[in-house]
C-alpha positions as CSV (number, residue, x, y, z in Angstrom):
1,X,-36.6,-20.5,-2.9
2,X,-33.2,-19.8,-3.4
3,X,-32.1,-23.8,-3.6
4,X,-35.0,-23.9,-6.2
5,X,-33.2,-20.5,-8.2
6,X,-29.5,-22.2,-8.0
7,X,-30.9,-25.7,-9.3
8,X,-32.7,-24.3,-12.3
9,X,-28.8,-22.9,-13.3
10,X,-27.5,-26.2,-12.4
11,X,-29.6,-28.5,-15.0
12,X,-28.6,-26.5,-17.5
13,X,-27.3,-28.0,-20.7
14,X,-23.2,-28.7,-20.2
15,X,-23.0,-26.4,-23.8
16,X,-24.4,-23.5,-21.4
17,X,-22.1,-24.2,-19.1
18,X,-19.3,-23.9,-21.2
19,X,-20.3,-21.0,-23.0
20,X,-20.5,-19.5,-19.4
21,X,-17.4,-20.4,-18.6
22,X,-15.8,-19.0,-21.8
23,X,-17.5,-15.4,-21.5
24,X,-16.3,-15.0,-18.2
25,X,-13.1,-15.5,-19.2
26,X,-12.9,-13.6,-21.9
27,X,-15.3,-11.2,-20.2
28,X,-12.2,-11.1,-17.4
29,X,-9.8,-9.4,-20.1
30,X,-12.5,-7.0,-21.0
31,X,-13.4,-5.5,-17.6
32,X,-10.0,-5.2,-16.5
33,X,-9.8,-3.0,-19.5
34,X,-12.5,-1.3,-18.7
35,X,-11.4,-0.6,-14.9
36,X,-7.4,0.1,-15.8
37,X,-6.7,0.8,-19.6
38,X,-7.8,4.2,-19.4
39,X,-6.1,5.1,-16.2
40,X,-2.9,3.5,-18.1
41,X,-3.4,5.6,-20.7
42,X,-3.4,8.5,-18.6
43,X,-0.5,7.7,-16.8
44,X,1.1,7.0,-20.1
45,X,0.4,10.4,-21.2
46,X,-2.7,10.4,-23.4
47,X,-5.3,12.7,-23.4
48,X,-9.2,11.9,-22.9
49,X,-9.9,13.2,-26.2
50,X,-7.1,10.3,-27.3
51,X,-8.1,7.9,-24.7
52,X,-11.7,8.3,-26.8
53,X,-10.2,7.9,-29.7
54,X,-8.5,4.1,-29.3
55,X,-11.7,2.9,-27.1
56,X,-13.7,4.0,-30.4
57,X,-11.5,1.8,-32.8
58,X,-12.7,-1.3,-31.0
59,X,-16.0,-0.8,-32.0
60,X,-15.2,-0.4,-35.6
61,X,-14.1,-4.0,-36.2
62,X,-17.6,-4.9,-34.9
63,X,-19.5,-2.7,-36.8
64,X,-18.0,-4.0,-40.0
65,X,-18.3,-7.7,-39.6
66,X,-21.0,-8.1,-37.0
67,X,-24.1,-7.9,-39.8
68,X,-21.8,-10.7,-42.6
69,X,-21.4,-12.5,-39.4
70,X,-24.8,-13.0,-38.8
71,X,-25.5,-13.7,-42.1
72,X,-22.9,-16.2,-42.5
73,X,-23.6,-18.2,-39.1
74,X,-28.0,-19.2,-39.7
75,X,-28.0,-22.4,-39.7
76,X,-23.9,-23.2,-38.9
77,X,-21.7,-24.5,-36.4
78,X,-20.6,-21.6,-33.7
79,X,-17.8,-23.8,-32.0
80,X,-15.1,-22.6,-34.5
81,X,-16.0,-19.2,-34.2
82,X,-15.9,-19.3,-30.4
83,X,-12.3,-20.7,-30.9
84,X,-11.1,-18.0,-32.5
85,X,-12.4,-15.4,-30.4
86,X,-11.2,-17.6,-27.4
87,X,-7.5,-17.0,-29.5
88,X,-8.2,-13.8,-30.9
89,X,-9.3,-11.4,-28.3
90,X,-6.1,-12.6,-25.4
91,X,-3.4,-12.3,-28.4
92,X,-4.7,-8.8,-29.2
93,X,-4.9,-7.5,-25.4
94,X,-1.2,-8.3,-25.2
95,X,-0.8,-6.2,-28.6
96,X,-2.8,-3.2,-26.7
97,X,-0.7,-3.6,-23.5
98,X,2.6,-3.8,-25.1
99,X,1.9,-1.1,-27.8
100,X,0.9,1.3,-25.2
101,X,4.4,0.8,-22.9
102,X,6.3,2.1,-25.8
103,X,4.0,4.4,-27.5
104,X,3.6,2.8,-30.4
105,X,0.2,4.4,-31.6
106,X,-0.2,3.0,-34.7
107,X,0.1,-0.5,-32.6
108,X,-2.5,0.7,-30.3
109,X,-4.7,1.5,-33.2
110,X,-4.5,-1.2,-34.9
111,X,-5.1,-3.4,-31.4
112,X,-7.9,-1.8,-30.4
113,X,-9.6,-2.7,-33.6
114,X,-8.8,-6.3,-33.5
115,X,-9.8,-6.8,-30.2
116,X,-12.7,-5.4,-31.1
117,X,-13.2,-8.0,-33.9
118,X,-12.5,-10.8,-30.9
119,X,-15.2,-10.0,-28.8
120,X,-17.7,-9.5,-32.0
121,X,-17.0,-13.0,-32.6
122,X,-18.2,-14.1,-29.3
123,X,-21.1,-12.0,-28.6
124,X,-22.5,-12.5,-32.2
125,X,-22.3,-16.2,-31.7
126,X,-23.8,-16.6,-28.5
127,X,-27.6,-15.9,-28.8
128,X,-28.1,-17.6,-31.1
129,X,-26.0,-20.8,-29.6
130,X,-27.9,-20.4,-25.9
131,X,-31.6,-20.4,-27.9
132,X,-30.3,-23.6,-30.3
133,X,-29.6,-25.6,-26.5
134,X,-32.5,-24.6,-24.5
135,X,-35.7,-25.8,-24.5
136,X,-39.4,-23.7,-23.0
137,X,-38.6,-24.4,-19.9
138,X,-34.6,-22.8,-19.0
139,X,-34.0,-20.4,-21.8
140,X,-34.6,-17.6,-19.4
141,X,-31.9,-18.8,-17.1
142,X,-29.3,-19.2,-19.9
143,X,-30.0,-15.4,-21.1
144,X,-29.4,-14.5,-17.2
145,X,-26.5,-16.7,-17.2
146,X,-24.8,-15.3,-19.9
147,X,-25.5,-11.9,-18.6
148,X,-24.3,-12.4,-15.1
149,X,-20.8,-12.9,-16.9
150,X,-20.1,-9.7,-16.9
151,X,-21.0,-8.9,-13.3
152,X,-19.0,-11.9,-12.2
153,X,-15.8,-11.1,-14.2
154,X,-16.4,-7.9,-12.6
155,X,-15.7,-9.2,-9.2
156,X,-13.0,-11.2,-9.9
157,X,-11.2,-8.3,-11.7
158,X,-11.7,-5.7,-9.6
159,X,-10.6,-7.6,-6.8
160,X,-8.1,-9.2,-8.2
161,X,-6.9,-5.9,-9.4
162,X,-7.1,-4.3,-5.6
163,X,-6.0,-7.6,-4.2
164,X,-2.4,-6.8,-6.7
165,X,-2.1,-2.9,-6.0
166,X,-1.6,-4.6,-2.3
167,X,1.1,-6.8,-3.6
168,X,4.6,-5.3,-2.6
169,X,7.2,-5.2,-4.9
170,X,9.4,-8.5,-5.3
171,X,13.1,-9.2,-7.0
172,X,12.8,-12.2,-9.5
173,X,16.7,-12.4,-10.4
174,X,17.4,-9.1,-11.3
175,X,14.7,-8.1,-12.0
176,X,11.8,-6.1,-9.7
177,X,8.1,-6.8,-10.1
178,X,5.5,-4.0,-9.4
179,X,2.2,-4.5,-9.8
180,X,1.3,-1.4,-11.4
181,X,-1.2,-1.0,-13.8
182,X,1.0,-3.1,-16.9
183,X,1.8,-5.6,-14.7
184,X,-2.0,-6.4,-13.5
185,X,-3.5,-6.3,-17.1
186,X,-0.7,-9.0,-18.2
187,X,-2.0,-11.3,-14.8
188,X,-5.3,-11.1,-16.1
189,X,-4.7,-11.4,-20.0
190,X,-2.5,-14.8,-19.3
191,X,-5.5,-15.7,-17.1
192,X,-8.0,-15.3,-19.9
193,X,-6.0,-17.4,-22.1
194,X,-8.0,-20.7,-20.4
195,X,-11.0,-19.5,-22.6
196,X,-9.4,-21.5,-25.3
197,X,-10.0,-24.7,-22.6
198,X,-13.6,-24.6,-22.6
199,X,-14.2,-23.2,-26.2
200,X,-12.4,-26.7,-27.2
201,X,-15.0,-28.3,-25.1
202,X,-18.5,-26.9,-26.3
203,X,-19.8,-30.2,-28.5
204,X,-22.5,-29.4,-31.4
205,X,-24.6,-31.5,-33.2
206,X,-25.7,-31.8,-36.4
207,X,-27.7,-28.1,-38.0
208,X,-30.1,-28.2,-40.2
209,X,-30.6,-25.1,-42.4
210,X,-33.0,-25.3,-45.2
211,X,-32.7,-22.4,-46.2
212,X,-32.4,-22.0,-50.0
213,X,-31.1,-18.4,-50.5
214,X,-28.7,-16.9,-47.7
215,X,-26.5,-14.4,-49.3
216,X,-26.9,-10.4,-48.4
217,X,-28.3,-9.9,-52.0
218,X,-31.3,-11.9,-50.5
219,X,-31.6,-9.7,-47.2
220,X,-35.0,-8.0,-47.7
221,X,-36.7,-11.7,-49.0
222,X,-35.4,-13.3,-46.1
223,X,-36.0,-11.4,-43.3
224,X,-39.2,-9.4,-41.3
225,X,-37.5,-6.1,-41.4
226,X,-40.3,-4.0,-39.8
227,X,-40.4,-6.2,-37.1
228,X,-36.5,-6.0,-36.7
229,X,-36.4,-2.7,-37.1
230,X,-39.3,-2.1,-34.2
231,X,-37.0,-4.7,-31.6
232,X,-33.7,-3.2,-32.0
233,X,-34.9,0.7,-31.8
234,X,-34.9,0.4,-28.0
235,X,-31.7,-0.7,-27.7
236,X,-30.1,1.7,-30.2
237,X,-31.0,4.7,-27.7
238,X,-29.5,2.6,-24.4
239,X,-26.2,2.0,-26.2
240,X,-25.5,5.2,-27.8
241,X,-26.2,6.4,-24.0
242,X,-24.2,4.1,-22.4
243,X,-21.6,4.8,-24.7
244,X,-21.4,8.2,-23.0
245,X,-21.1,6.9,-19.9
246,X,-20.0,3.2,-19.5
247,X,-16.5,3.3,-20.6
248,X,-15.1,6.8,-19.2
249,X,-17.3,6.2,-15.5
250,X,-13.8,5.8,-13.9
251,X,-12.4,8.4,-15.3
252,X,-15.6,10.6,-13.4
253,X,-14.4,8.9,-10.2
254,X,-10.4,9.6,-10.9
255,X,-11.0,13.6,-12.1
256,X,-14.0,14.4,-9.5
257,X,-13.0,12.7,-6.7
258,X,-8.8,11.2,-7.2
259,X,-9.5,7.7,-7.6
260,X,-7.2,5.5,-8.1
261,X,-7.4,2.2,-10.4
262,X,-7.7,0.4,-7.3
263,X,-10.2,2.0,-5.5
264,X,-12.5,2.1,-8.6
265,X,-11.7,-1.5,-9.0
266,X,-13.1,-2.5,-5.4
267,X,-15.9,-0.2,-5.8
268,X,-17.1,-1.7,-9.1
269,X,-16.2,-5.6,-7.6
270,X,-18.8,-4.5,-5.0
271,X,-21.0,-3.2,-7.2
272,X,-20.8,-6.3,-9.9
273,X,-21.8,-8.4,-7.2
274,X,-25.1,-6.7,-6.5
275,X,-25.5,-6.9,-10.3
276,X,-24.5,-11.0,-10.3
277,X,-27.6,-11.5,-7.3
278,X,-29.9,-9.5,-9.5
279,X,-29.3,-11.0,-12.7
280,X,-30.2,-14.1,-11.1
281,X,-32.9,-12.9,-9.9
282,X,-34.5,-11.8,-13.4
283,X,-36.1,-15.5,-14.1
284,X,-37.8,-15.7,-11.5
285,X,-39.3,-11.5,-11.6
286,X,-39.8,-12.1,-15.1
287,X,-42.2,-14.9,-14.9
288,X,-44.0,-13.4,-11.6
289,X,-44.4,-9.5,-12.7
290,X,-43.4,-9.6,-16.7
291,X,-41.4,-7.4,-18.5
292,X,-43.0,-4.1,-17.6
293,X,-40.9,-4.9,-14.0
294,X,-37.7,-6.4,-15.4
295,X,-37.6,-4.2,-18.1
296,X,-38.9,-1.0,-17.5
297,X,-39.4,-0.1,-13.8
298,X,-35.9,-1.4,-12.8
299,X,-34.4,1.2,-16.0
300,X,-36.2,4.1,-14.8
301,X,-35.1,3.9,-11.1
302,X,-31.5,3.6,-12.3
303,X,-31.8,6.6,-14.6
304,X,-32.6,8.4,-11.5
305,X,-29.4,7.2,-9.7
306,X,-27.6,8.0,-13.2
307,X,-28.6,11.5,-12.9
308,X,-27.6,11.7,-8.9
309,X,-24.4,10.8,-9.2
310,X,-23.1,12.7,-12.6
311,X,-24.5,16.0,-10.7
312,X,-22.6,15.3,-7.9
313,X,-19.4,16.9,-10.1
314,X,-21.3,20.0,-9.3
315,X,-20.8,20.0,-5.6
316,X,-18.2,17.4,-6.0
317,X,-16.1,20.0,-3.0
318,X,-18.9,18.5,-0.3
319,X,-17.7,15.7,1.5
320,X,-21.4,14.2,1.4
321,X,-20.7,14.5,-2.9
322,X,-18.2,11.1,-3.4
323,X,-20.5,9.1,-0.5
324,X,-24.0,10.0,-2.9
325,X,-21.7,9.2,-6.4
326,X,-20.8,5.7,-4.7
327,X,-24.1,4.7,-3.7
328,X,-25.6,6.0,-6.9
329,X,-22.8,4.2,-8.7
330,X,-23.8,0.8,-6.7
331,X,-27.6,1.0,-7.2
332,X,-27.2,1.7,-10.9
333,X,-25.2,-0.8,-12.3
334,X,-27.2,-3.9,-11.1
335,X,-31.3,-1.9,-11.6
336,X,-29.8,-1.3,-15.4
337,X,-28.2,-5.0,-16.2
338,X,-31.1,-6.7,-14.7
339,X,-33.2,-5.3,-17.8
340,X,-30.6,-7.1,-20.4
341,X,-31.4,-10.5,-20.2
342,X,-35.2,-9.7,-20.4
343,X,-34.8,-7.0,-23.0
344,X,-33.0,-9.9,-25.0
345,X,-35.7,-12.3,-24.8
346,X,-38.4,-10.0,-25.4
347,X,-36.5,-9.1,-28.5
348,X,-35.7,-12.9,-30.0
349,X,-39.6,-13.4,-28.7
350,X,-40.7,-10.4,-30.5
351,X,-38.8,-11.4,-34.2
352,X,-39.7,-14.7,-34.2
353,X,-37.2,-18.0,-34.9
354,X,-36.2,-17.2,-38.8
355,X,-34.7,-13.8,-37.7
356,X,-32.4,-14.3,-34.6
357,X,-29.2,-14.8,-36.1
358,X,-29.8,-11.5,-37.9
359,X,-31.2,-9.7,-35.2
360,X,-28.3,-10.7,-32.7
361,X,-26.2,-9.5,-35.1
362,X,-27.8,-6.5,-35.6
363,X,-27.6,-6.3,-32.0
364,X,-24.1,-6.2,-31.6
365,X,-23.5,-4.4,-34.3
366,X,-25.4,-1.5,-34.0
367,X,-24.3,-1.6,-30.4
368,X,-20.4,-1.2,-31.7
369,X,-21.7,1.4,-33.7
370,X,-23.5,3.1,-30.9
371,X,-20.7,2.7,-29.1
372,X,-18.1,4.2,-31.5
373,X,-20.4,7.1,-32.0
374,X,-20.5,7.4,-28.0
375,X,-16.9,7.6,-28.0
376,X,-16.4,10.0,-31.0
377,X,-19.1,12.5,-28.9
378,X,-17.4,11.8,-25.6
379,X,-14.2,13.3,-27.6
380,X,-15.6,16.0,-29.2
381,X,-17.7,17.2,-25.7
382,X,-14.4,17.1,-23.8
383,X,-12.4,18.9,-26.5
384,X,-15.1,21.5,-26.1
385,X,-14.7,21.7,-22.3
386,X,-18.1,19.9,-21.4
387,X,-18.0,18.5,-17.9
388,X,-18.8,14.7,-16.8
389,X,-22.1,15.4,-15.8
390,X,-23.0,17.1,-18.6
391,X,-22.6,14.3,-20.9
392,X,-23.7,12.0,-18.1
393,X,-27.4,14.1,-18.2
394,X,-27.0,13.2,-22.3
395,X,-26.7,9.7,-21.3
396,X,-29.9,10.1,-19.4
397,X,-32.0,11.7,-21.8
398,X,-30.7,8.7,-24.7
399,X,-31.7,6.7,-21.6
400,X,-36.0,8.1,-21.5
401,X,-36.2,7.7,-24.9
402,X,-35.3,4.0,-25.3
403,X,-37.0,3.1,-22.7
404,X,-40.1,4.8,-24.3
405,X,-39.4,2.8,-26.8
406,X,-39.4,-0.2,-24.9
407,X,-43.1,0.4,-23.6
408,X,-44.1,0.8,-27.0
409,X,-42.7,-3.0,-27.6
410,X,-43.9,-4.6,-25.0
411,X,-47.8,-3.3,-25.4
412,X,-46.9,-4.2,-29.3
413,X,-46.0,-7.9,-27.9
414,X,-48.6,-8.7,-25.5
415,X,-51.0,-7.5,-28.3
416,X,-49.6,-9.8,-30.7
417,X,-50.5,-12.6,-28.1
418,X,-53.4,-11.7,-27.3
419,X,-54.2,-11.7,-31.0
420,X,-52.8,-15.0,-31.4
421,X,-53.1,-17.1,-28.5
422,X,-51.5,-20.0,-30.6
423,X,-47.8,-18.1,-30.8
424,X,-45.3,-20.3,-29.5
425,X,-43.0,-19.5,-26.2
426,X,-39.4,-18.1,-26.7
427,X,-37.7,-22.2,-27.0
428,X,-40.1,-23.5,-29.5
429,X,-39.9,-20.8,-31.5
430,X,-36.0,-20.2,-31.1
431,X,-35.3,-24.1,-31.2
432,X,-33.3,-25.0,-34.4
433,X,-35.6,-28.2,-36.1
């Protein structure tokens, strides 16, 4: 079975490949942000409610150009634009890094929003490049490809990052090398630069778009917005929730329990690699037990390690408290990313093959939004003296409702093929003619 699951990865088209290879490493940058920038910051002397504040400008970028973007790219080459995210996103994560040594706000600002452009570029692009080079037959596998990025970079960074805090300090000249947290996020923003390498690589053929009208003026004509409106609803809960949560978790572990960016980093390297098996796994669930399994059973078990380990803050003075957080922690990451890449093909399913451009940029846009909402709340509750767990509990109610949501879709979906036993699987109606 499991020389059967790692072949079906294998024959995948070389263009996959590469555009694995590329979100990893750019993915690489992004987690070690995620895992050390705000304990930087802190050590730097920000404040959460600041710390909030630059992780919301990132989002902004995206929320701005993701929906143009998606206009702009039906029926276009993506290579370019994965060049210049593969240029974009290192330059600006040196700006952030640099701009926080010396205080520079303004800098940091103005970083933070670029970089958030960067990774719009790639994450706008990609759908729609994975659906124009697979066929029937592997699409699945390349959404849980692409998805497993994350968990992979995960590992690499989070060990990578403990593997450094281990690292004693060195004299080059005269000069002594600590790897602190600066030091560890310049390692792994010279090591993303190598997305460029495989970005360079990815070889498109020719598109054909005959499309006559493609401006915004020509949005409503163009598109099914009801259906577009009913796919992306779902995920509009799950992100403003995860928004809560996602990007301040190791902040949780480093007020409620002292954790260090190390520890947090091995913790999460664990945990990505529980989500990496998992999301591999998601073909091969998806096809046995559908997406009421991939999709909804495995969200509702980790809203119930969500909740566990944000109440732990209560009793966080039990010694039992930081063993039930960590295991919570564990189970929930993986249960929660093993519903993306089905979530994503029931949703390019669901629209149909002239709105996936659109709806991937929706997508990401209203997940930058959701996002930079999450972060202005996040600021707001702690300037108001909330406590982790009660925005965590916030995070799980957002959580219920999308996946509500996502019941609703899926019964609308399987009635839609019932109805019409003649609709065409996710490839043939995603392939670009």
């Amino acid at each position: 079975m499991f020389s059967s699951i790692l072949r079906s990865y294998t024959n995948l088209p070389k263009n996959i490949h590469l555009l694995f290879l590329l979100e990893f490493s750019l993915s690489l940058i992004h987690v070690a942000f995620i895992l050390v920038l705000n304990i930087y910051l802190r050590k730097k002397g920000f404040s959460d409610p600041e710390i909030a504040s630059f992780n919301s400008l990132r989002f902004v970028g995206a929320l701005v150009f993701a929906l143009p973007l998606g206009i702009f790219i039906r029926g276009k080459k993506l290579k370019p634009f994965f060049k210049i995210a593969s240029l974009m996103v290192p330059f600006t994560s040196a700006m952030i890094i640099e701009s926080i040594y010396y205080s520079i706000i303004p800098l940091i600002q103005f970083s933070f929003l670029l970089w958030g452009i960067g990774m719009m570029l790639m994450r706008v692009c990609s759908l729609p490049f994975i659906i124009r080079n697979t066929t029937r037959k592997n699409s699945t596998e390349a959404l849980s490809l692409s998805a497993s990025t994350w968990s992979l970079s995960t590992i690499f960074s989070g060990l990578l990052i403990s593997g450094l805090n281990w690292v004693p300090d060195f004299k080059i000249l005269d000069h002594v090398v600590m790897f602190n947290e600066y030091n560890i996020l310049w390692v792994i923003t010279l090591i993303g630069m190598s997305s460029y390498i495989f970005s360079n690589k990815i070889e498109e053929g020719l598109i054909y778009n005959n499309d006559k009208k493609k401006d915004i003026f020509s949005l409503r004509q163009n598109y099914d917005w009801t259906i577009i409106l009913k796919a992306i609803s779902p995920l509009i809960l799950i992100s403003i929730g995860a928004g809560l949560t996602i990007p301040f978790v190791n902040l949780f572990f480093n007020s409620t329990f002292g954790f260090t960016s190390s520890a947090f980093s091995l913790l999460s390297s664990f945990t990505a690699m529980l989500v990496f098996i998992f999301s591999l796994l998601v073909p091969t669930l998806r096809k046995k037990y559908g997406y009421w399994m991939t999709i909804v059973v495995v969200q509702i078990l980790a809203i119930i390690c969500l909740v566990a380990m944000s109440l732990t803050e209560v009793y966080s003075s039990n010694t039992y408290a930081v063993f039930i957080a960590i295991v919570a922690y564990i189970f929930r990451q993986p249960l929660m990313h093993m519903a993306h890449p089905a979530s994503n093909e029931l949703m390019m399913n669901y629209v149909g093959k002239k709105n996936q451009e659109l709806i991937s940029a929706l997508s990401s846009s209203l997940w930058s939004a959701s996002w930079f909402i999450s972060a202005k709340i996040f600021e707001w509750l702690r300037l108001l003296d909330f406590r982790y767990y009660e925005i965590f509990l916030i995070t799980a109610f957002f959580y219920v409702i999308g996946v509500l949501l996502y019941v609703f879709l899926i019964k609308d979906y399987e009635y839609i093929k019932k109805r019409n036993s003649a609709v065409l699987p996710i490839a043939d109606e995603l392939k670009i003619d």
